[in-house]
C-alpha positions in Angstrom: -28.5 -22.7 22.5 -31.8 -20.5 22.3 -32.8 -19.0 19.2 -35.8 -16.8 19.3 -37.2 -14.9 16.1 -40.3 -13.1 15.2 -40.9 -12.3 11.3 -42.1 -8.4 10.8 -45.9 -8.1 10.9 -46.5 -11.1 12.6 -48.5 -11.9 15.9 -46.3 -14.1 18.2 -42.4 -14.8 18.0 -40.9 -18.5 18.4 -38.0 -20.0 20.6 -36.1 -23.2 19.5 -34.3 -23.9 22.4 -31.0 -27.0 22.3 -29.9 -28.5 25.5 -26.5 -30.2 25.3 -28.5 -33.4 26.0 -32.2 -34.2 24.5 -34.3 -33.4 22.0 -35.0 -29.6 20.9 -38.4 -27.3 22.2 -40.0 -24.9 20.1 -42.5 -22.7 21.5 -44.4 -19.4 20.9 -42.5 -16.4 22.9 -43.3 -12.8 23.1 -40.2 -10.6 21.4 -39.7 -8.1 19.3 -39.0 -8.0 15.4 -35.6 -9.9 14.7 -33.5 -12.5 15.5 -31.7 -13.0 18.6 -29.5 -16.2 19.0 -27.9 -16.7 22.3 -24.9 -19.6 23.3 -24.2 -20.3 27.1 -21.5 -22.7 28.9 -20.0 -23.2 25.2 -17.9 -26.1 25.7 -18.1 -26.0 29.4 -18.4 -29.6 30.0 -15.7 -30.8 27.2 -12.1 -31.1 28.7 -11.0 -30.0 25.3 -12.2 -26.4 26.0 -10.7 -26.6 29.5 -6.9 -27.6 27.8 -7.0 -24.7 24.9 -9.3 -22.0 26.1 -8.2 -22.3 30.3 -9.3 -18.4 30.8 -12.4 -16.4 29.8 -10.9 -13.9 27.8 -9.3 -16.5 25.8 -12.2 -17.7 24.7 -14.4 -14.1 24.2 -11.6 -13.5 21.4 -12.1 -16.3 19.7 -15.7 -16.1 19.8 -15.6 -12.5 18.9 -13.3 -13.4 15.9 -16.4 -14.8 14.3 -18.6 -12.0 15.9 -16.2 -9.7 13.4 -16.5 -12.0 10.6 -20.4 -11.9 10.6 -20.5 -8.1 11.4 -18.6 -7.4 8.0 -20.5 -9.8 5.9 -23.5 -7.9 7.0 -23.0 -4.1 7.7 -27.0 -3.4 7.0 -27.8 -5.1 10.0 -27.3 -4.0 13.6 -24.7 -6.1 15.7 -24.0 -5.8 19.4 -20.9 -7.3 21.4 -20.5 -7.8 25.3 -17.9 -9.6 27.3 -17.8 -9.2 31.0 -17.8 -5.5 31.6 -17.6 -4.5 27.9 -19.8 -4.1 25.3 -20.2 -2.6 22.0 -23.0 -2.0 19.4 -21.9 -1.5 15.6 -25.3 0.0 14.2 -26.2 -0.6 10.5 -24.4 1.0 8.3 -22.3 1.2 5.1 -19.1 -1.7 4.0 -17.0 1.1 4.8 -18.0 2.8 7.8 -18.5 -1.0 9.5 -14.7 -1.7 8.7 -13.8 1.3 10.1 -15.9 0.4 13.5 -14.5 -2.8 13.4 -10.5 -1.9 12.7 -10.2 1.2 14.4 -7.0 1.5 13.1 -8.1 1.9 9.5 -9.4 5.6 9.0 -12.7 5.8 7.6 -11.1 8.6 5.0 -8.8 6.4 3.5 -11.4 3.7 2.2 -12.7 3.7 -1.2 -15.2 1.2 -3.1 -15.1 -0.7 -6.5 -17.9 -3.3 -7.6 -17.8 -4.9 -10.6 -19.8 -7.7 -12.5 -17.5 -11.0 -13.9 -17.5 -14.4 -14.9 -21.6 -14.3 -13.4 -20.3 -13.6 -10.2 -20.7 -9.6 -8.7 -17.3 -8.2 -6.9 -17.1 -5.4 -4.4 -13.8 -4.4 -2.6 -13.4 -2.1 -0.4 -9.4 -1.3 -0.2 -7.3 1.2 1.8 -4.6 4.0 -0.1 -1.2 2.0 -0.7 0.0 4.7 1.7 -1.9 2.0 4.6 -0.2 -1.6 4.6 1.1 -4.2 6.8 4.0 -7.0 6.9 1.4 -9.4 7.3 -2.7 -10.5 5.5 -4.5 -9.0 8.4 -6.7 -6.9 6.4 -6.4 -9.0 3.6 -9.8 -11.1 3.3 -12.0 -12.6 0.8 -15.8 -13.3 1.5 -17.9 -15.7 -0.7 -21.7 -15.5 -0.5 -20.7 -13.6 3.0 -18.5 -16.1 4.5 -15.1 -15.3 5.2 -12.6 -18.2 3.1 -9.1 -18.5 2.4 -9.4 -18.4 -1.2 -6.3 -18.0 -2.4 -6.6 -17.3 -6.2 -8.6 -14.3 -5.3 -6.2 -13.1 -2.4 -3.0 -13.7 -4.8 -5.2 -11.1 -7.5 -5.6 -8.5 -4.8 -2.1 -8.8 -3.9 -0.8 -8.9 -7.5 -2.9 -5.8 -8.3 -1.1 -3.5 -5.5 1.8 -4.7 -5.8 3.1 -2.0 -7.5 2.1 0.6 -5.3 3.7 -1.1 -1.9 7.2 -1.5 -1.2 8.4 -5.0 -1.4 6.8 -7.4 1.1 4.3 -5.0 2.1 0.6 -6.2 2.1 -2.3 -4.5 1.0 -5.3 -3.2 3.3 -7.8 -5.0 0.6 -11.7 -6.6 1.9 -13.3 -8.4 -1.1 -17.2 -9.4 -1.0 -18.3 -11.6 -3.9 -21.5 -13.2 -4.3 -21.9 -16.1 -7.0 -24.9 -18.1 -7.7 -24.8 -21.0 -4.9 -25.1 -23.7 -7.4 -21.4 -22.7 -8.0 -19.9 -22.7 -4.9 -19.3 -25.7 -2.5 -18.6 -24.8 1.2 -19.6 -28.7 2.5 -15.9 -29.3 1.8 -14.8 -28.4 5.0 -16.9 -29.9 8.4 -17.3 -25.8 9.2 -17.4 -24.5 5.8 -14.4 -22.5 6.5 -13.4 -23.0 2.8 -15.2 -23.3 -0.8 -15.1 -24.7 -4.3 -16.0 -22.3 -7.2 -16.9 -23.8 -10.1 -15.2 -22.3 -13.2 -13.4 -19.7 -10.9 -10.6 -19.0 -13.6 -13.4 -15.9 -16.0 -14.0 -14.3 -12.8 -10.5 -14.1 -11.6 -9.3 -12.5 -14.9 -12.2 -10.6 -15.1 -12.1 -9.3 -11.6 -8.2 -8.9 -12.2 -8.5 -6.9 -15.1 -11.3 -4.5 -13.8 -9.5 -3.6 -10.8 -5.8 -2.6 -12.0 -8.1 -0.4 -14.8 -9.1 0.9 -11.5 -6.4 1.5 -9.4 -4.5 3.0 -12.7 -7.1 5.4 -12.7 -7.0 6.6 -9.4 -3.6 6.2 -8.3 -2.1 6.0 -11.5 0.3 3.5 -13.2 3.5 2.6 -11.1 6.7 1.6 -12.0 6.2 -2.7 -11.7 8.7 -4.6 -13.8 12.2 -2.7 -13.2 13.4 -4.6 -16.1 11.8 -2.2 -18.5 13.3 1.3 -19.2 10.3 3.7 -17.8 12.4 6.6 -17.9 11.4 9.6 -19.8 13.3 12.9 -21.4 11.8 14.7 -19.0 13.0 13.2 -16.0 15.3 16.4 -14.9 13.0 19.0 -17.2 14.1 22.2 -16.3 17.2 21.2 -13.4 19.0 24.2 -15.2 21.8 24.5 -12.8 24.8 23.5 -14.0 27.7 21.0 -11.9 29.0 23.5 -9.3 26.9 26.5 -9.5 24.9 26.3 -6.1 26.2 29.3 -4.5 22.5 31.1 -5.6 22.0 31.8 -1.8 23.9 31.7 1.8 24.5 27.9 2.1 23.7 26.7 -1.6 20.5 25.8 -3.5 20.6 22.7 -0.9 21.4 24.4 2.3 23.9 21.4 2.8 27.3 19.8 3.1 29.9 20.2 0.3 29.4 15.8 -0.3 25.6 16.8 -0.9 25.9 19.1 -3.2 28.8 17.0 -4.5 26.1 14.6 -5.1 24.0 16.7 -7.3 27.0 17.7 -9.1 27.6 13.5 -10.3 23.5 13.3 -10.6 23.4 16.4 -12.7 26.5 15.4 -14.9 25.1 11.9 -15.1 21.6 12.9 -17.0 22.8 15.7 -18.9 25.9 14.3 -20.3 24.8 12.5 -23.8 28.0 9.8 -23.7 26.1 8.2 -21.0 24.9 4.7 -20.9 22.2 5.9 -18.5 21.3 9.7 -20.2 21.2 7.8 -23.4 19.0 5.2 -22.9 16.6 7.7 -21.4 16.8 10.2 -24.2 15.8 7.4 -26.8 13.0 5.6 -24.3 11.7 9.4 -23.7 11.5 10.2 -27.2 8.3 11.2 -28.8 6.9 11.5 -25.1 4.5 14.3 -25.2 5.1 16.8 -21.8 2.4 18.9 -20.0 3.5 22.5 -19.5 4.8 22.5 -16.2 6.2 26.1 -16.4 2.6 28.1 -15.5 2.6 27.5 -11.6 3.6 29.6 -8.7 5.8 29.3 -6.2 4.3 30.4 -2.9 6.9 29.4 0.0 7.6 27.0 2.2 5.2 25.2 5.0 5.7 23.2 8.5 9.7 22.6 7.3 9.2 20.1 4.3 6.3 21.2 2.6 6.9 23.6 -1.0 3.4 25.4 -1.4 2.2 26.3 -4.7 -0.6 27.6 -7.4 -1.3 26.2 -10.8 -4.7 27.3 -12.6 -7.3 26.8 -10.1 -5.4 24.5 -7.5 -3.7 24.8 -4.4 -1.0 22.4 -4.3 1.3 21.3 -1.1 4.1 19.2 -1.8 6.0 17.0 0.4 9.8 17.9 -0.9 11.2 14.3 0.4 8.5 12.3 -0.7 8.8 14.2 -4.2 12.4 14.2 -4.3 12.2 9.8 -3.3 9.7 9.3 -5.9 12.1 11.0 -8.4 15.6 8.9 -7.3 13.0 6.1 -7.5 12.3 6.1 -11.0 15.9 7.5 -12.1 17.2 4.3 -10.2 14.7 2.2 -12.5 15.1 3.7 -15.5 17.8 2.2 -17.1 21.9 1.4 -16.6 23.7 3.3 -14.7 27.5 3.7 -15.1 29.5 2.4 -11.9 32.1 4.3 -9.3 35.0 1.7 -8.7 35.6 1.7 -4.7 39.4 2.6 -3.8 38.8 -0.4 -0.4 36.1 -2.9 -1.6 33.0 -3.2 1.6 32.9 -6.6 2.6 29.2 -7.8 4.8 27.6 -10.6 5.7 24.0 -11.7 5.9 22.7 -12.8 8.9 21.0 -15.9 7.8 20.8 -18.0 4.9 17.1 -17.3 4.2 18.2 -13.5 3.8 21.8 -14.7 2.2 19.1 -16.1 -0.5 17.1 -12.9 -0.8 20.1 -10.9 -1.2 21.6 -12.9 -4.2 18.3 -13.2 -5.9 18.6 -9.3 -5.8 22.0 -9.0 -7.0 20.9 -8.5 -10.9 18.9 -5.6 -10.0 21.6 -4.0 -8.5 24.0 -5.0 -11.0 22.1 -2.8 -12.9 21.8 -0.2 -10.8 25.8 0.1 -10.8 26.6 -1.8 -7.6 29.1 -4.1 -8.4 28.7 -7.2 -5.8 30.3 -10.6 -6.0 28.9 -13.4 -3.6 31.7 -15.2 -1.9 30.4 -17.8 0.1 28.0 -15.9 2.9 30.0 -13.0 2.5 29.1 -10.1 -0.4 32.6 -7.7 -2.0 30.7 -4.6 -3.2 33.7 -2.9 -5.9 31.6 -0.3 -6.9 28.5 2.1 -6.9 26.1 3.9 -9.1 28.0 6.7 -10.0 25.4 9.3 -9.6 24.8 8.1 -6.4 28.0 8.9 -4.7 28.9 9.0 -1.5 25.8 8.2 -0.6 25.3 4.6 -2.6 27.1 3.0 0.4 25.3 4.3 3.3 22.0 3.6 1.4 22.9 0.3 0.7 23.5 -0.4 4.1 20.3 1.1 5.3 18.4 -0.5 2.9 19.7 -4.1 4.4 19.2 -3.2 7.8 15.6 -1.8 7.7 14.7 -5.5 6.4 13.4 -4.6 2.6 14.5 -8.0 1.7 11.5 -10.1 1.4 8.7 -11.2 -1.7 11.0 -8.3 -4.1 14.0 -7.8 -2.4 15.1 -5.8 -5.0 12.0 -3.5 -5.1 12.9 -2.9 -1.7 16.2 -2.1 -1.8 15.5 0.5 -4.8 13.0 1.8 -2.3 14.8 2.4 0.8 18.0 3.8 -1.4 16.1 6.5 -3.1 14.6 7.8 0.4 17.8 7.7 1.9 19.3 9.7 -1.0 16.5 12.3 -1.1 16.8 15.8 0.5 15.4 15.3 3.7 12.7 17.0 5.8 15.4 19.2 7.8 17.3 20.6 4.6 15.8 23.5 3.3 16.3 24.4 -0.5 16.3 27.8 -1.2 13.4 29.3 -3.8 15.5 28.2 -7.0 16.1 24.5 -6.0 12.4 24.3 -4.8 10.9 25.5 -8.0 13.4 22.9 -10.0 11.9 20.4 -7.3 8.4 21.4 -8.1 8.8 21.1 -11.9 10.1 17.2 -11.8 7.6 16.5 -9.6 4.2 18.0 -12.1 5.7 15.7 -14.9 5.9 12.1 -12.4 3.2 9.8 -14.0 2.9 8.6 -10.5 2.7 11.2 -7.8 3.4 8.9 -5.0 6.7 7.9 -3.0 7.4 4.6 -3.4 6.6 3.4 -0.2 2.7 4.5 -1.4 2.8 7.7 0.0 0.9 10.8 -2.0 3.6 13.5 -2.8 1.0 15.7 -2.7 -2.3 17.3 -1.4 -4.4 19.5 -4.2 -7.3 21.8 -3.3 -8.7 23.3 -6.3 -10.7 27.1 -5.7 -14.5 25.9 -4.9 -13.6 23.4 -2.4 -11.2 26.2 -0.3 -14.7 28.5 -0.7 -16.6 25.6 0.7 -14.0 25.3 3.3 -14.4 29.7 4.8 -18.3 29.4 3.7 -17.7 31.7 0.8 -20.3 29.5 -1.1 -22.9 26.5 0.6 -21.8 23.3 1.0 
């Protein structure tokens, strides 16, 4: 082990060099400004390295594991990386840009920063959109005083804050850097201080907690969480004026589809309008008093790529992803409230395919109780009777997809909800015809949370001076 360092200013640099036997040298080298620390034949005469780590790449990953661990705890300061024949060099730069040199896969444009002050301790996270997660905590990490530690109180806060922007079992792309007075935090609990002791962790947690939802409502806005609740609003079909079997309004129908889709919209449109439902009742008296933005000023422009609706409203330029729009809508109707159910003539009998998912998808049944499914467990085998009424033909299919795409883990029933609506919603190859679209565009200017619910943006908005920045009609 050689470490050689040389203090800015000064006249000569020093060398502390280790053997793996005897006593350490220290002498007066010439070098530049800096630190350089250099490791050679690590473990090479243990048999213990020569059992676990038998090749050379085996070993560069592990080493450059905590290579990657340092270069994040200190992105003003220049790190460079070589193994054999490769090399890299990350040069100092900001918490965002370094994550993005260090995970290539995490686009630099999809990073945003929040730093906040609690409980004496100073938080800053740097998170991904919802629209970026994983199955598993790869990009979910806490450092304290700038060394990476499974702290799990903090990790279970970041997790609980998205969690209501990610479908279920999804993961959050979430790196949070907090320094705390070192009088307060113990990392000689572990032999290679790979974990830490906070001293009166709980103010921080709560206060962190609380300051970052504030933040993520702000930005992303507030998402549907506890399906238990009634979210749903009188506007949730504002302006759906055509009536049950009145699509003829062009060649093909509003929906461009087959006669069991547009039988579909029929039961959906008969379902919210009709004031003897459970469902349409419910959301008429949660909705009430709800105050409504005027939806009715924007223009229609056309359509873009296949499934993108393009229109104008005041000074922005909005494109609108019709599936995404249409999923976010079947998401929250599906929410909402009760829905009436469809008896089935022959009941669907299926099976899970292991008792961990057997589990899952009994702890789900209440949700979908409520959704309309009717489902009784019989030993390993589920008897759906019925389905949500407004869902048709299609509440079987989506059931089945939602199973089979594995939405059945932390909230199996958030899942399910999930994958049901998308498989409901017009899809990317039906076109709707210009009065369908602007019906479409209306319900989607009233969401209180213009996102699919897999985290997805419905939309992209460019307002007037950035599309004159854009053709250098005005100077950047």
């Amino acid at each position: 082990l050689e470490m050689t360092s040389k203090e800015p200013g000064s006249e000569t640099a020093w060398r502390l060099r280790q053997e793996t036997a005897g006593e350490p040298s220290l002498e007066p080298v010439a070098s530049r400004d800096g630190t350089t620390v250099t490791v050679k034949g690590l473990f090479g005469s243990f048999p213990a390295r020569r059992q676990f780590l038998k090749r050379p790449p085996s070993e560069a990953l592990l080493c450059r594991q905590v290579f990657v661990e340092r270069a994040l705890a200190h992105p003003g300061i220049t790190f460079s990386w070589g193994s054999g024949t490769e090399s890299e060099r990350y040069p100092a730069a900001s918490l965002e840009e370094r994550i993005a040199l260090l995970y290539r896969e995490i686009p630099r444009t999809i990073l945003s920063r929040y730093e906040i002050e609690a409980g004496g301790a100073s938080f800053t996270t740097v998170y991904a959109d919802p629209s970026f997660h994983r199955k598993d905590r790869k990009y979910l990490q806490v450092f304290v005083n700038r060394r990476r530690v499974p702290e799990w109180g903090f990790l279970g806060s970041l997790e609980y804050a998205f969690s209501e922007y990610l479908p279920g079992g999804m993961k959050p792309c979430a790196f949070l850097f907090i320094e705390i007075d070192p009088s307060q935090a113990d990392f000689n609990i572990h032999p290679a201080k790979r974990e830490v002791r906070i001293k009166n962790p709980e103010p921080m947690k709560s206060g962190f907690y609380s300051g970052l939802r504030a933040q993520l409502h702000s930005v992303l806005g507030s998402g549907p969480s506890d399906m238990s609740t009634s979210i749903a609003r009188e506007s949730s079909f504002p302006g759906f004026n055509p009536q049950p079997g009145t699509y003829a309004i062009g060649p093909g129908g509003a929906f461009a589809n087959s006669a069991a889709d547009r039988a579909f919209w029929d039961r959906l449109q008969t379902t919210v309008h009709n004031p003897s439902s459970g469902w349409a009742a419910s959301q008429r008296e949660a909705g009430s008093g709800v105050e409504i933005s005027d939806t009715s000023s924007f223009h229609y422009l056309g359509r873009a790529f296949g499934p993108f609706l393009v229109f104008a409203k005041g000074d922005e330029l909005f494109i609108l992803d019709q599936h995404a729009a249409h999923e976010r809508i079947l998401y929250d109707e599906i929410t909402a409230g009760t829905s009436t159910s469809q008896p089935l003539l022959v009941p669907f009998v299926f099976e899970g395919e292991s008792d961990g998912e057997e589990a899952r998808l009994k702890k789900a049944l209440p949700e979908l109780e409520r959704m309309g499914y009717r489902i009784e467990a019989s030993n390993s085998s589920f008897i759906v009777s019925g389905i949500p009424s407004f869902l048709g033909d299609k509440g079987m299919p989506a059931l089945m997809d939602a199973f089979k795409e594995g939405n059945l883990d932390d909230n199996p029933a958030k899942g399910i909800m999930a994958s049901i609506a998308c498989h409901a919603a017009v899809k990317d190859g039906e076109p709707l015809d210009d009065s369908a679209a602007k019906v479409l565009i209306e319900k989607a200017l009233v969401l209180p949370f213009p996102r699919c619910p897999h985290g997805r943006p419905i939309w992209v908005r460019l307002d007037r001076t950035s599309l004159y920045r854009m053709v250098g009609r005005i100077p950047v």
